[in-house]
C-alpha positions, 0 to 999 in steps of 0.5 A: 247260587247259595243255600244259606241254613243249620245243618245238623250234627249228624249231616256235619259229620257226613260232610266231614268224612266225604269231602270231595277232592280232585287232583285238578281244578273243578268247575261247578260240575266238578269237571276239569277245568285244566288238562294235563295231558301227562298226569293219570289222576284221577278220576279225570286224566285216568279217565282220558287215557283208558278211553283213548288206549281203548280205541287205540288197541280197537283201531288197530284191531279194525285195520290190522287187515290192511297192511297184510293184504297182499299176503291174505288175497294170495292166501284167499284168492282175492279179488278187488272186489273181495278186498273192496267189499271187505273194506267196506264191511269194516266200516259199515257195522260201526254206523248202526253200532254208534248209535246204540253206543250212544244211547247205551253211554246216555243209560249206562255209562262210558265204563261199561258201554265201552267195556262190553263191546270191546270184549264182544267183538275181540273173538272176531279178532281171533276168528280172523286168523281161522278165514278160509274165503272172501265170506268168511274174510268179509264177516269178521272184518264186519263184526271186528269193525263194531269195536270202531263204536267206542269213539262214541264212549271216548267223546261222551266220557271226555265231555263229561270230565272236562268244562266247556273251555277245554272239551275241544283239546281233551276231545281231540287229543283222545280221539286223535291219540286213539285214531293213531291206531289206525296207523300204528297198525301199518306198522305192527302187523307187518312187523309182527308178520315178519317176527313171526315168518322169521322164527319159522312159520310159513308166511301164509300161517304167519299172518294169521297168527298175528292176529292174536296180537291185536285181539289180547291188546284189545281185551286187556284195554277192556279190562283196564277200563272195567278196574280203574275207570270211573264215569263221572267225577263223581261216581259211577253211573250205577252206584249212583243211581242205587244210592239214589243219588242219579235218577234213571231216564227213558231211552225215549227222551234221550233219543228223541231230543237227539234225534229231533236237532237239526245241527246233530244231523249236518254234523252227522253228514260233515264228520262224514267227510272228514273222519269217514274219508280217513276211514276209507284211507286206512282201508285203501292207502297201503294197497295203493302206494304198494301197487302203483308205485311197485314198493316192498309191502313193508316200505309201502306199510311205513308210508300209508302210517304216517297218515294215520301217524299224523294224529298225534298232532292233528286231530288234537290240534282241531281240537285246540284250534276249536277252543282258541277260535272260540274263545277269540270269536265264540261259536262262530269262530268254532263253526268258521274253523271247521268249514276252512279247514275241513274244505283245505283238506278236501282241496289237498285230496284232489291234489294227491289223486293227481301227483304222479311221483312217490315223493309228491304223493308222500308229501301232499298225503301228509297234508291231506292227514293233517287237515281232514284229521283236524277236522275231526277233532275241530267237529267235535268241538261243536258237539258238545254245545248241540243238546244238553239235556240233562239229569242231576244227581247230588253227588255228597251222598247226604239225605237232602230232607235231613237237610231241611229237617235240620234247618238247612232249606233253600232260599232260592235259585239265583241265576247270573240274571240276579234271578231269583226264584223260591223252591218248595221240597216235596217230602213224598218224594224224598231224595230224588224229588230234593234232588231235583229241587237242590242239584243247582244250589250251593250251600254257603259256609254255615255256622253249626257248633263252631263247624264251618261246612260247605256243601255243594249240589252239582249237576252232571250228566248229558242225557241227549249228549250220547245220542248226539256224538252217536249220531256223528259218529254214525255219520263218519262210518257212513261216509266211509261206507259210501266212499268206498262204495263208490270210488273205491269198489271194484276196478270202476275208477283207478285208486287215483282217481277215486282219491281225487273225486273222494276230494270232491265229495269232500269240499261239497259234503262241508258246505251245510255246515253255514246252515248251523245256527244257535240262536244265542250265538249265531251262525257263519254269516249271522249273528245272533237273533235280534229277540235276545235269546240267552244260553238258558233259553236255549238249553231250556226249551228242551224240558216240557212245562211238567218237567220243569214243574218236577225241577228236572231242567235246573241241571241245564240251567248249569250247563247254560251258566259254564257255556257263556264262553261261547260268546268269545272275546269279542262278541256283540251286545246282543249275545248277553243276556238282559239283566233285567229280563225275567227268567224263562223257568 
């Protein structure tokens, strides 16, 4: 897609002391297409390792509670009860949380998104070790739990860095490295506890004081993110939308093409069976271990980690796998991946409810940890393809009517299709309406005094992506509101029966993920529509005829262009495109 024109000196000049220049190689969206997990360049590796240091340090906050829960129900006087709705208060803030979190990513930006809320719940961390009663215990646990929603900012900033190839490994490996926090904390807070009654303290002040310990982890990650985070390649959202360069949306449209596709809400119900179930185990598993098989809190703190430890390895192995199987077998490898492995993992939990010896429970636990956490990270390598609705911006910071006043003009937008069709400016608009008309195009080298200049207009931005990761996320802390609702409150079922019947729940919870289908690509047991349906038919039905007049669908055009991949190896002729068919734009 090329632009061919003069520029002037002036615009040369502009180009030359803007280039564009990333540490890593780029796509046509000026994401990344390789990821180096040990660089911190920026802005893309940066980007991924505040985001999965935050949710790390909130994870920990979340679930600092649990490992130390036979010393605070002595301390509060406890019941299971107590304890079980306090586990479930944890988790249930976070549902409506990360939806809001979702839009708020969409309107704002990951940075701030995340930034805000990470500070406004950190005094409920301090507040913690001022508890005096189950009310109290309950409602800083539910307001601490809110942090659980920077998951959502996690996802939504990695799948605006990296191109589709890889946005399974950097979605995994983000979420995954953060969700450790879920086990670092069985860890740390009793070592801390311990650190802390030893210098002197009784051991009822202790564990209070250690709270303090996770509450400035979680606010110096806040900060960091708020310095040196940046929320696209290119900018942040706000001084690209000053510049003019990032026109605003209404929360209306982002949320109403979220909330309308039917395959945001299965993965909504599914991610609920695998990250909500690994939720409910941060809440229940030290208890468990320390109860039923009679161990020191400590020795039973080390082993209920290495659950939440194996996501290290795990959740960015889903994510991975999701990107291989996708690349061998398209969408319907990606979708395959997820029920097989999601369905294990569901199969190995009953298993765990039913191993009566410590050495067998460890075991089998360490499995189920590895396949329900890769499920997670293989979910949201579905993610990202659901909706993409989008805005443009152009991110060369030039006046596109200058452009055009100097000589430079469109000749057309030419699709993979050879497609070609002619773009009109309309200067009463000036630089957003340009914008609309340029974010696809691509200025070749053009000759202007002996200068040789290249610009480039990109599209960015998935205005409907937040509200989909959202909704996902959302779906997990329901899951872990419902599981433990269910089989974990109160003394209904015994811990190991409640395990085994949350196994259940699992493998049949997994099952309408058959019913997802994209009709360019195809579903588990179907292959594409007969009536050839291309990436840009897809993406595009989600613009109305007046938006697509105003040139707002060009930047889903884009998208559509880079998610091709998702055809496979070896796909069926019916998944390409026809080449002599005319565009549907």
């Amino acid at each position: 897609m090329e632009v061919e024109g003069t520029l002037t000196a002036t615009s040369l000049d502009q180009s030359k002391s803007n280039p564009q220049k990333f540490a890593l190689p780029v796509d046509s969206e000026h994401k990344a297409t390789e990821f180096r997990l040990f660089s911190i360049a920026k802005p893309h590796m940066r980007a991924f390792h505040l985001s999965w240091v935050s949710f790390f340090s909130c994870f920990v906050s979340s679930f600092a509670a649990p490992p130390l829960i036979p010393i605070i129900r002595d301390n509060l006087n406890l019941t299971a009860t107590d304890i079980g709705n306090a586990g479930i208060a944890s988790v249930s803030g976070a549902v409506f949380a990360r939806v809001v979190m979702g839009s708020a990513c969409d309107l704002f930006g990951p940075r701030l998104a995340s930034t805000a809320l990470i500070l406004i719940t950190a005094p409920a961390v301090y507040f913690t070790s001022i508890a005096n009663d189950a009310i109290s215990f309950l409602l800083v646990r539910f307001f601490t739990g809110f942090s659980l929603a920077t998951f959502v900012s996690t996802q939504f900033w990695m799948s605006s860095m990296f191109s589709p190839p890889i946005v399974g490994a950097a979605n995994g490996v983000a979420a995954g490295w953060g969700n450790l926090g879920g086990g670092a904390t069985q860890l740390i807070m009793p070592l801390v506890f311990s650190l802390i009654r030893d210098i002197g303290a009784a051991k009822f002040t202790a564990w209070r004081v250690a709270f303090f310990v996770p509450a400035l982890f979680q606010m110096l990650s806040a900060f960091a993110i708020l310095i040196f985070g940046q929320d696209t390649p290119d900018g942040n959202f706000r001084g690209l939308e000053k510049s003019g360069d990032k026109p605003k949306d209404k929360f209306s449209s982002v949320f109403h093409h979220g909330v309308t596709n039917y395959r945001g809400w299965i993965l909504a119900l599914t991610y609920g069976y695998c990250f909500g179930v690994e939720l409910a185990v941060d809440n229940i598993i030290a208890e468990y271990f320390y109860d039923r098989f009679n161990l020191k809190l400590h020795t039973a703190g080390i082993i209920a980690a290495t659950f939440g430890l194996a996501n290290v390895v795990s959740r960015p192995a889903g994510g991975i796998l999701s990107d291989a199987m996708a690349k061998r077998f398209g969408m319907r490898g990606r979708l395959w991946g997820l029920w097989v492995v999601q369905t294990l993992g569901g199969v190995l939990c009953v298993v765990l409810g039913q191993v009566g010896s410590l050495s067998a429970s460890i075991a089998v636990m360490i499995l189920f940890s590895f396949f329900v956490q890769a499920a997670c990270g293989l979910t949201f390598g579905v993610v990202p393809f659901v909706s993409r609705r989008m805005d443009a911006f152009n991110p060369t910071g030039l006046d596109p009517e200058t452009l055009i006043q100097g000589g430079a003009h469109p000749v057309g937008l030419t699709t993979p299709n050879e497609r070609r069709v002619e773009s009109q400016p309309n200067h009463s608009r000036k630089r957003n309406r340009t914008i609309e008309l340029f974010n696809t195009y691509r200025a070749s080298s053009c000759p202007y005094h002996g200068y040789v200049v290249e610009k480039r207009w990109h599209v960015r931005d998935p205005r409907s992506l937040g509200v989909i990761s959202g909704m996902t996320g959302g779906g997990g802390n329901v899951g872990a509101v419902l599981t433990q609702l269910i089989f974990f409150k109160g003394s209904r079922y015994s811990k190991e029966t409640g395990i085994t019947l949350m196994g259940i729940m699992i493998i049949c919870c997994t099952l309408p993920i058959t019913l997802i289908y994209f009709p360019q690509w195809g579903g588990m047991f179907c292959g594409p529509a007969k009536k050839k349906v291309t990436e840009e038919d897809y993406y595009l039905s989600e613009w109305s005829s007046k938006e697509k007049e105003k040139g707002f669908h060009l930047a889903s055009i884009k998208f559509a262009e880079n998610s091709r991949s998702e055809r496979g190896g070896k796909v069926d002729s019916v998944t390409r495109p026809d080449e002599t068919s005319q565009p549907n734009v």
